[in-house]
LORO-47899 format. One line per 8 residues: number of its first residue (from 1); for each residue x negated, y negated, z of N, C-alpha, C. Coordinates in steps of 0.2 Angstrom, whole numbers, plus 5000, padded with zeros to 4 digits. Example, Ala and Ser with C-alpha at 12.3 -4.5 7.8 and 13.67 -1.06 7.14 Angstrom:
! LORO-47899
1) 4934,5028,5039,4938,5022,5039,4934,5016,5039  4936,5011,5035,4932,5005,5036,4936,5000,5039
This chain:
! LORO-47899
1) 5061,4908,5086,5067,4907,5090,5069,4914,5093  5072,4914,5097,5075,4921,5101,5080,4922,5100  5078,4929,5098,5086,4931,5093,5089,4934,5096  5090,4939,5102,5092,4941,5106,5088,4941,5116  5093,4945,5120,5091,4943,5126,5096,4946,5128  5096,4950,5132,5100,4956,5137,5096,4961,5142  5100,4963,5146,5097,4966,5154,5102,4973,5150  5098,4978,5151,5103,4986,5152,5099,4988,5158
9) 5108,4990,5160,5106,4995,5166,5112,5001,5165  5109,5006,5168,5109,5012,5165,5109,5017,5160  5107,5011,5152,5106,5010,5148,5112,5008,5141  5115,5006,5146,5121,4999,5145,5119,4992,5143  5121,4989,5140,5120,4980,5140,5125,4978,5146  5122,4974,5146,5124,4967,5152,5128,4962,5148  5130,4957,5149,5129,4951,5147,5126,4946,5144  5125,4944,5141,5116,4940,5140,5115,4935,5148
17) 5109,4935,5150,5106,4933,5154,5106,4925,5152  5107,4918,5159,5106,4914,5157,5097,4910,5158  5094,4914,5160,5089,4915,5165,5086,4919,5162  5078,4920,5163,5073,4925,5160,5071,4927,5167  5070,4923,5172,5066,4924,5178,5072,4927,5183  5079,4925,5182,5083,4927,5186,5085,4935,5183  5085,4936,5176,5084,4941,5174,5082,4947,5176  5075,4945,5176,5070,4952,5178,5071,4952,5185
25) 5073,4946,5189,5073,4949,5197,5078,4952,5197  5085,4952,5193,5091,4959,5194,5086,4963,5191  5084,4963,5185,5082,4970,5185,5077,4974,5189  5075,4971,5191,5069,4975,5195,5073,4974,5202  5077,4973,5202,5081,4973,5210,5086,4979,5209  5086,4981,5204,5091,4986,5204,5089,4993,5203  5084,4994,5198,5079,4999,5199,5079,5004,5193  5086,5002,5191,5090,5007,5186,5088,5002,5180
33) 5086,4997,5179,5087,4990,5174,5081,4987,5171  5081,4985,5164,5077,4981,5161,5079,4977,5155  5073,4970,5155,5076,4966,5152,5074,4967,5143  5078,4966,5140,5075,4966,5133,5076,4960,5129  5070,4954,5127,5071,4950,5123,5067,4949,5117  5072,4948,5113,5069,4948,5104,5065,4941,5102  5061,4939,5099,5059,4934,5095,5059,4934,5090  5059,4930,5087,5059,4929,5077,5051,4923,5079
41) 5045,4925,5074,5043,4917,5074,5044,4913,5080  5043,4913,5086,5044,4911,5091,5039,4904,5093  5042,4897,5090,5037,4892,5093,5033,4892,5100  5029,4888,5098,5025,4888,5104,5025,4888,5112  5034,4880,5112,5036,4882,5117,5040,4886,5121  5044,4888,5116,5047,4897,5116,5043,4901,5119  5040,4900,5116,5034,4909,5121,5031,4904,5126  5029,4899,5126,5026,4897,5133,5031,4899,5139
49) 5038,4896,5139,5043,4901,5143,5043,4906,5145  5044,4911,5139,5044,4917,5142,5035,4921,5143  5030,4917,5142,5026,4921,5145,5024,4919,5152  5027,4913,5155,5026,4910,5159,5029,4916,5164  5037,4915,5163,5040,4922,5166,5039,4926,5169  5034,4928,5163,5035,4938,5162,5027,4938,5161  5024,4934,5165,5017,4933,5168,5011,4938,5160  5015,4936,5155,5011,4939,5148,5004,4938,5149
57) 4998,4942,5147,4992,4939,5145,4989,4934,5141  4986,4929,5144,4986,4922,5137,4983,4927,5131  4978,4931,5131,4974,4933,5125,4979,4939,5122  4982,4940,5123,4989,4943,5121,4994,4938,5118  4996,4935,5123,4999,4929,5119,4996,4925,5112  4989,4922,5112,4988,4921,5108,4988,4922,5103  4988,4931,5101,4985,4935,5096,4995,4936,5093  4998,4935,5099,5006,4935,5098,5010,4932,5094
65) 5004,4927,5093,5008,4918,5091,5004,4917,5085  4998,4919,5086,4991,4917,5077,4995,4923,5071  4998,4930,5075,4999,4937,5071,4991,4937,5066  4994,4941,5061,4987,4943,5057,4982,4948,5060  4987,4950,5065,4984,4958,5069,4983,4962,5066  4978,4968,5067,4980,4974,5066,4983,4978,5071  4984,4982,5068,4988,4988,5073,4984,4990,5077  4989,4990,5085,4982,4990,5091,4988,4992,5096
73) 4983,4992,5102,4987,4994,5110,4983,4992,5113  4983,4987,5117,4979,4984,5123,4983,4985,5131  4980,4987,5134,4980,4988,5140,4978,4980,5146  4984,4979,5148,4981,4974,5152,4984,4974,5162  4983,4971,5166,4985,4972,5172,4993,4972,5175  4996,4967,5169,5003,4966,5173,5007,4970,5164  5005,4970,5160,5010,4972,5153,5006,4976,5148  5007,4979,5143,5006,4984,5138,5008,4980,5133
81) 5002,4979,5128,5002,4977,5121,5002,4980,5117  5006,4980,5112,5007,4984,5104,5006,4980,5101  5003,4981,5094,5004,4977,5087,5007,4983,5082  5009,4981,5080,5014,4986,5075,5012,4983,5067  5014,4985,5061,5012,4981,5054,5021,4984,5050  5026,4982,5052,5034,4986,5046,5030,4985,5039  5031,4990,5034,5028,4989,5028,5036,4988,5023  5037,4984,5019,5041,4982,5015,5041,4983,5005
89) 5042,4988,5005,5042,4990,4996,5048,4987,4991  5045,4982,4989,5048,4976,4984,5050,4981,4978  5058,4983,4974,5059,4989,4970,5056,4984,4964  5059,4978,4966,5060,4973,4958,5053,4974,4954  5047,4971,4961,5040,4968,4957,5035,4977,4960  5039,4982,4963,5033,4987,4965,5029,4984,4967  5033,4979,4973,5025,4976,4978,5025,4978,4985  5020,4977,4990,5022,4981,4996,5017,4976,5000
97) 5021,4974,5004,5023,4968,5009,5022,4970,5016  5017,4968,5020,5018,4969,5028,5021,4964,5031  5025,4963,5039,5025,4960,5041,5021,4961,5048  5022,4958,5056,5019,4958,5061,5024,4960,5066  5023,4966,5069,5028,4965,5077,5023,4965,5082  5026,4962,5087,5022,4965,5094,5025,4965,5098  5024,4971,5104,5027,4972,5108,5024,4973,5114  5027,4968,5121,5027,4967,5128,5030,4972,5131
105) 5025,4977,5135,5029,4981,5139,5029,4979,5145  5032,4980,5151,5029,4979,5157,5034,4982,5162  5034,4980,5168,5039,4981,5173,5046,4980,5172  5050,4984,5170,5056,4983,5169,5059,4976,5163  5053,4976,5157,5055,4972,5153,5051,4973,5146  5056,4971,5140,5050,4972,5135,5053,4965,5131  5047,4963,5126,5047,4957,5124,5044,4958,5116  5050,4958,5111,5046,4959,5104,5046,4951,5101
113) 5043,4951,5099,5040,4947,5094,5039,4947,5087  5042,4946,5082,5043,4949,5074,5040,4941,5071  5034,4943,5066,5032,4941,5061,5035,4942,5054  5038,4936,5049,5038,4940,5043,5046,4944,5042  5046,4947,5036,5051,4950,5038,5048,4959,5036  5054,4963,5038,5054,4970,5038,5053,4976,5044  5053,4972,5050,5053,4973,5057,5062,4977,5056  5062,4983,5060,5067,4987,5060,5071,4985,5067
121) 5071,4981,5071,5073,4978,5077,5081,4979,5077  5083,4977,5073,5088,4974,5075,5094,4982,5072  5090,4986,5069,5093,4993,5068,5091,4999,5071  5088,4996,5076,5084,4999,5080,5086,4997,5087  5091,4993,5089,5092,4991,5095,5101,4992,5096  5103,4991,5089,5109,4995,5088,5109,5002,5091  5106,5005,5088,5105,5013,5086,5105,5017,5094  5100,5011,5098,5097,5014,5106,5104,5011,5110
129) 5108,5007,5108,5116,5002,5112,5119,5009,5112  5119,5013,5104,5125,5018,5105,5122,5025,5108  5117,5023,5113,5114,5030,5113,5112,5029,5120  5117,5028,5126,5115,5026,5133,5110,5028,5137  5113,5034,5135,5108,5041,5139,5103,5040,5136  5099,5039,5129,5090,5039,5129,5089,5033,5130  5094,5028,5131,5090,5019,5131,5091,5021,5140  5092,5024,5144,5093,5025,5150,5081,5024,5152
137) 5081,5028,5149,5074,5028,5148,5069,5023,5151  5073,5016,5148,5070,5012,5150,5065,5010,5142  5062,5003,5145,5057,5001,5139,5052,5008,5136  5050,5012,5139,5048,5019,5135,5052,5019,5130  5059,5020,5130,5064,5022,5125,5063,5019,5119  5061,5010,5121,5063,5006,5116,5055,5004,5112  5051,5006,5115,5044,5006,5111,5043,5014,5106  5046,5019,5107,5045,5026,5104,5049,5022,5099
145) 5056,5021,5100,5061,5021,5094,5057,5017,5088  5055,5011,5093,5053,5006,5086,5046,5010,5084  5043,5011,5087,5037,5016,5083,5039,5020,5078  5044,5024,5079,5048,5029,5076,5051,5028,5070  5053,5021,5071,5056,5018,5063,5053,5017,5060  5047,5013,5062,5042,5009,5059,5039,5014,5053  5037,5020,5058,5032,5026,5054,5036,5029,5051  5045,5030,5052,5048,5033,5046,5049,5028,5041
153) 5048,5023,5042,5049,5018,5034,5042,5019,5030  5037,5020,5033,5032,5023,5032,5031,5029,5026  5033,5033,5030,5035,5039,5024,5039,5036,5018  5046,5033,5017,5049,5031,5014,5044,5026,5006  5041,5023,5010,5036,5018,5004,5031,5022,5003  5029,5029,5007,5024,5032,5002,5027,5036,4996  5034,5038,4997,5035,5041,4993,5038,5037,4988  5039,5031,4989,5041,5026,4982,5035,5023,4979
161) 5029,5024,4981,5022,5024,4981,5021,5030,4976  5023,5037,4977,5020,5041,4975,5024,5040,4968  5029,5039,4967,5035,5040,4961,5032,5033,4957  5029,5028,4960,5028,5023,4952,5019,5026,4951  5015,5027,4956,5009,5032,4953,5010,5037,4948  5016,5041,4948,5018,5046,4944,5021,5042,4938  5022,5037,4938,5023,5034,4932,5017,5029,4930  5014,5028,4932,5007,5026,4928,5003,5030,4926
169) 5002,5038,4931,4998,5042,4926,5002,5045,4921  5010,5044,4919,5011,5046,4912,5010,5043,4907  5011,5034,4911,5009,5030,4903,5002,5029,4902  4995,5031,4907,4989,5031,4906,4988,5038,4901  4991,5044,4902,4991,5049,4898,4995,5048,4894  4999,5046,4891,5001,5045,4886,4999,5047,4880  5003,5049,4873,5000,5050,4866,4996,5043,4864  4996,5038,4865,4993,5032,4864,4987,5029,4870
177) 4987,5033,4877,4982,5033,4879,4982,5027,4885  4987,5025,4883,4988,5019,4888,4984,5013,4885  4986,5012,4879,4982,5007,4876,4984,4998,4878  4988,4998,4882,4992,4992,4883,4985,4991,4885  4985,4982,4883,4982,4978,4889,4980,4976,4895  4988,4977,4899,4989,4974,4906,4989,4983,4909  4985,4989,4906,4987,4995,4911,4982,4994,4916  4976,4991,4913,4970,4994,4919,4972,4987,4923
185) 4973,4982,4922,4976,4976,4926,4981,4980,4933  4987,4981,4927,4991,4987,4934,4989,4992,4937  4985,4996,4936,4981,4999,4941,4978,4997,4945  4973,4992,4943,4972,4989,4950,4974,4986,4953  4981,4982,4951,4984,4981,4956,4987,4984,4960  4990,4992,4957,4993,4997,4961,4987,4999,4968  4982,4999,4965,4975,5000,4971,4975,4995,4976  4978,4989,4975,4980,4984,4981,4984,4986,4984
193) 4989,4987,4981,4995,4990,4984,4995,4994,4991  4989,5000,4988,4988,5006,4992,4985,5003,4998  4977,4997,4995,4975,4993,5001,4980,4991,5006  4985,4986,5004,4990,4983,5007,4993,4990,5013  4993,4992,5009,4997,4999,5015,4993,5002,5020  4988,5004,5017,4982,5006,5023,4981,5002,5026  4982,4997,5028,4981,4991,5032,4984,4993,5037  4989,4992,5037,4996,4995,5040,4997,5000,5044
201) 4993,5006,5042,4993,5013,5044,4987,5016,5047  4982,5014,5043,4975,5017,5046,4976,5018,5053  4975,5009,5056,4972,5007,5061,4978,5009,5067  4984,5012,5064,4990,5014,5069,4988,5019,5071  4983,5024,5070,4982,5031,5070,4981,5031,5079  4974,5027,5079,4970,5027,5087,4977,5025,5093  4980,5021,5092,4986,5018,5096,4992,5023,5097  4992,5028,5094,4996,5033,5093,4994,5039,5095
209) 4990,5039,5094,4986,5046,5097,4985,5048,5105  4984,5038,5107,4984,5039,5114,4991,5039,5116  4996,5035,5113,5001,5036,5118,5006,5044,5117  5002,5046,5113,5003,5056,5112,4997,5058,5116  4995,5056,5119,4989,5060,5123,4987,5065,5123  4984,5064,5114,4979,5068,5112,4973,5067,5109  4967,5070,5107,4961,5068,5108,4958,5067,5115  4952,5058,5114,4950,5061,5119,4952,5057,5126
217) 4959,5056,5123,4961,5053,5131,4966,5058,5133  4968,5065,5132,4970,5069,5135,4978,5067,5137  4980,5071,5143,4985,5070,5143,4988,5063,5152  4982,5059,5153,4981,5053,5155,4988,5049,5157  4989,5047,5149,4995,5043,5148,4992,5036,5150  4998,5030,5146,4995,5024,5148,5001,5022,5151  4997,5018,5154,5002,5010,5160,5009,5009,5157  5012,5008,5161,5020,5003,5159,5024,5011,5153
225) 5024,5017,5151,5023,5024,5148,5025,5028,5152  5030,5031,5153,5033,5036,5153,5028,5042,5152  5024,5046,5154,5022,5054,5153,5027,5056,5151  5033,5058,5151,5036,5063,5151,5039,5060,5142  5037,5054,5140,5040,5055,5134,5032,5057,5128  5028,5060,5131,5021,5060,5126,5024,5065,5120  5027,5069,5121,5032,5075,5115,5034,5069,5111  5035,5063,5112,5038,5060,5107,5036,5058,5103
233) 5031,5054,5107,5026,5050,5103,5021,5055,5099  5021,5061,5101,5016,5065,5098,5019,5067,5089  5027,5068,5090,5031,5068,5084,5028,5062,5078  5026,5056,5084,5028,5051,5080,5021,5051,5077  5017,5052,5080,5009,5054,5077,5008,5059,5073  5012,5063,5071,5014,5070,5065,5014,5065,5060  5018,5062,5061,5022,5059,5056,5019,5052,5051  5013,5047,5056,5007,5045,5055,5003,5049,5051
241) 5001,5053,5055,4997,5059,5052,4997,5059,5044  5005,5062,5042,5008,5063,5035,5005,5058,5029  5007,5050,5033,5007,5044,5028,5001,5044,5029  4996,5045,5034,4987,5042,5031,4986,5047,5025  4989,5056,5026,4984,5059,5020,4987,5057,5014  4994,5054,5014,4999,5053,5009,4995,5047,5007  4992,5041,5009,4987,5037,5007,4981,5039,5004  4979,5043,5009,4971,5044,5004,4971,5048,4998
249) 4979,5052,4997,4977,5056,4990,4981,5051,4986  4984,5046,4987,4987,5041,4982,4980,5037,4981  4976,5033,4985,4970,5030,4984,4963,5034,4980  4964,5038,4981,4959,5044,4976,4962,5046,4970  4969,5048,4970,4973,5048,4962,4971,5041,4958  4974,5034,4961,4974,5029,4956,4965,5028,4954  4962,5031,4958,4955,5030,4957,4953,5033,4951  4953,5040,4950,4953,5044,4945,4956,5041,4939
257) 4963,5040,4939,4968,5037,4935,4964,5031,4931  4960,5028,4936,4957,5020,4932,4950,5023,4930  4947,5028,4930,4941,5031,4928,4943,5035,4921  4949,5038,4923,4951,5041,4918,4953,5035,4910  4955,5030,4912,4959,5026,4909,4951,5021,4907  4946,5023,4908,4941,5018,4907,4938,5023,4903  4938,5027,4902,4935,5035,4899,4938,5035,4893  4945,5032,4891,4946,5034,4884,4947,5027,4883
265) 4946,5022,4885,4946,5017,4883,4939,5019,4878  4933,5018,4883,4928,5020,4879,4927,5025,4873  4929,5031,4873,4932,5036,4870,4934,5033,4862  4939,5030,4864,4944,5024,4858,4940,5020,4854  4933,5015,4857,4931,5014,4854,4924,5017,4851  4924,5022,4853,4919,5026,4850,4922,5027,4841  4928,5030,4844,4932,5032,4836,4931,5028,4832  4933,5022,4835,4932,5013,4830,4925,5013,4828
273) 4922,5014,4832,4913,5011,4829,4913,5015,4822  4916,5023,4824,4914,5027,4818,4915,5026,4811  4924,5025,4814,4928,5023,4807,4922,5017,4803  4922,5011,4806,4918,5007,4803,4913,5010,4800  4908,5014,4804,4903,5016,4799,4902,5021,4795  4909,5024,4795,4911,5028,4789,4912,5024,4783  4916,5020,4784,4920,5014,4780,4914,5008,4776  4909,5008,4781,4903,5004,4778,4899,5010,4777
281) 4898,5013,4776,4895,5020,4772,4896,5020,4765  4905,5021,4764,4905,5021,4757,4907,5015,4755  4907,5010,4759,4905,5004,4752,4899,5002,4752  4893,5006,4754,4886,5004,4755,4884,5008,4748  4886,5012,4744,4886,5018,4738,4886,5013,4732  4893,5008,4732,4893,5004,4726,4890,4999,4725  4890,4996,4734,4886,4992,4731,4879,4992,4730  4876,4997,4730,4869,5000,4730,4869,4998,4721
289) 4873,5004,4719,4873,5004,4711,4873,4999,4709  4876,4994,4709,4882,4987,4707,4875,4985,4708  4868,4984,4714,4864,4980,4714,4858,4982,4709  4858,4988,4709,4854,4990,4702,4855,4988,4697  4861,4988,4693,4863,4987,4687,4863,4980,4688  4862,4975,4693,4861,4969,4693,4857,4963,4691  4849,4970,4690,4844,4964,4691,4841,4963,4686  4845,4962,4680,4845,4959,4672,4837,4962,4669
297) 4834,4969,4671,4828,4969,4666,4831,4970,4659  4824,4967,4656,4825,4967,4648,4824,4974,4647  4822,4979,4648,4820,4987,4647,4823,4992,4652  4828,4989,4653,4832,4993,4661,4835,5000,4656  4833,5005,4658,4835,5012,4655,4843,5013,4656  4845,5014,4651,4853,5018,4649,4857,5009,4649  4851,5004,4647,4856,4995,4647,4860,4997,4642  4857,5000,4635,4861,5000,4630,4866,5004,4628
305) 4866,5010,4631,4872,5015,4631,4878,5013,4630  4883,5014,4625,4889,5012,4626,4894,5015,4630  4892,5022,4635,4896,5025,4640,4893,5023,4647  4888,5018,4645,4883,5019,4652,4891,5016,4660  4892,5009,4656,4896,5005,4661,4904,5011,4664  4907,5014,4660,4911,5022,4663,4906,5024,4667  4902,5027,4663,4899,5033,4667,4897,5031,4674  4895,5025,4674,4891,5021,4681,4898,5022,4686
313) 4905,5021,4685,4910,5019,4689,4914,5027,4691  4911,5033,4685,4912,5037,4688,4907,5041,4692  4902,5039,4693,4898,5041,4699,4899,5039,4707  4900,5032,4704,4904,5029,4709,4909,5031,4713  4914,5033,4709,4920,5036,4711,4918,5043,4715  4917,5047,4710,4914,5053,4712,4909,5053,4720  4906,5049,4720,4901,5049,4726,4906,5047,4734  4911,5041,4732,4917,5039,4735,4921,5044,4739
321) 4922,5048,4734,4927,5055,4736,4920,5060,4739  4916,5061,4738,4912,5064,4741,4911,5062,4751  4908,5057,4751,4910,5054,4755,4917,5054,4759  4920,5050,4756,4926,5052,4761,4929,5058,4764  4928,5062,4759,4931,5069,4763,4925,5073,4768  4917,5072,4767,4914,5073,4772,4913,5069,4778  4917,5064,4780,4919,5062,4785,4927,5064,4787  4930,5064,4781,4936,5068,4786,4933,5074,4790
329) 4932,5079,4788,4930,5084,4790,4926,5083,4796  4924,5080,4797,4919,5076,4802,4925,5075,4807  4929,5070,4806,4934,5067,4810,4931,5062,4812  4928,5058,4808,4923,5051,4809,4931,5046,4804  4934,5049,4801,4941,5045,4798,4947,5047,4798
């Protein structure tokens, strides 16, 4: 559905427009002016509309309407296409949730498109109302901000990211070693986690870099883009920057973390084998004897002693305590 629809000129709102076509022709008739409409989920005849309009690319549209994007910037004749990925960190379950934005830039008009939820649009279009002079800018203004949120919520989930890693490798290290059941389960699904995010962010690097115009597109600039805002976008590529290495030292930490947790797993039951075969060590002593003195010969030496059957249980005993304490010592018990 469309959730919003307004013309700013000077970087003022207008009235909402009753018109998309009649729209863009005040804005582009005025010079100072663009149109800005929002989608949620936007049916199929909903965007046929507005792309019809605002002469969208079908294969942009397509990609706008299927979502399951990744993060990207396409170049096309009449509009500039973005795909964005908002990342969403669940406190209840420590789950981490993408959803889909995309955004139409073009001659005096932008057109978002939100998949899902956790798209910052709507704090994001507030924020640029109370801020005339930089929404004055035009659609530059309103693609930097949303890239800007995006990547500051960004930082935000790494570091609620980093604080429940810090709490699994306490309980992995732990005096008990992390013996639960479900830890190596939790790890790896914290390593999804990590997946799910990188998803998110890797593929944001390339689209970002060029519209900071650095690397090796230089300082170029791309279509429907402001030059003069590249300082912005560059910030906003630091800031990228941050969350990828913030990724890969959390994706190498839980990696470690579940090597580490698979090392004393093993460890643990080495101790176990031992115990047992300390534990069957010293009942292998009696019953060795016990099987001796078992096997009814008629001439079996020391049969007729009357201290024989004592003395027998203190060798026993004796050999018992011998054994035991030379595997304490060991720390085989």
């Amino acid at each position: 559905m469309i959730v919003d629809c307004a013309i700013y000129r000077d970087g003022r709102r207008i009235e909402r427009p009753a018109d998309f076509a009649v729209a863009l022709d005040e804005a582009r008739a005025s010079g100072h002016a663009f149109v800005w409409i929002g989608l949620h989920e936007a049916s199929t005849e909903e965007f046929d509309r507005v792309s019809h309009e605002f002469r969208l690319h079908p294969l942009a549209v397509e990609d706008a309407l299927k979502a399951h994007q990744r993060p990207k910037l396409e170049v096309y004749d009449d509009s500039l296409f973005v795909v964005l990925k908002p990342v969403v960190y669940e406190a209840r379950s420590d789950r981490v949730s993408t959803g889909e934005l995309m955004i139409f830039l073009g001659d005096s008009f932008v057109v978002t498109v939100r998949h899902g939820e956790g798209a910052p649009l709507k704090a994001v279009r507030k924020r640029l109302e109370d801020d005339p002079e930089f929404l004055a800018h035009g659609p530059t203004a309103v693609l930097y901000s949303i890239a800007d949120a995006t990547v500051d919520h960004y930082l935000e989930v790494a570091a609620e990211l980093q604080t429940d890693l810090e709490e699994l490798e306490a309980e992995v290290f732990s005096p008990d070693g992390g013996g639960s059941r479900d830890t190596a389960a939790r790890i790896y699904t914290f390593k999804r986690q990590i997946l799910e995010f990188r998803r998110a962010t890797g593929p944001l690097a390339m689209p970002m870099a060029r519209l900071s115009g650095v690397g090796p597109w230089g300082t170029a600039g791309v279509p429907f883009v402001s030059a003069d805002a590249q300082p912005f976008f560059r910030d906003v590529n630091d800031h990228l920057t941050r969350v990828n290495e913030s990724v890969d030292g959390l994706d190498r930490l839980v990696s470690d973390i579940l090597s580490a947790h698979l090392a004393q797993m093993s460890v643990r039951q080495n101790d176990d084998m031992r115990k047992i075969s300390a534990w069957a060590a010293m009942a292998a002593v009696p019953t060795m004897i016990a099987g001796i003195y078992g096997m009814n010969f008629d001439h079996m030496p020391e049969l007729h002693w009357v201290w024989t059957y004592p003395a027998v249980i203190v060798v026993m005993a004796v050999l018992e305590v011998l054994l035991y304490r030379q595997f304490k010592r060991r720390g085989w018990l």
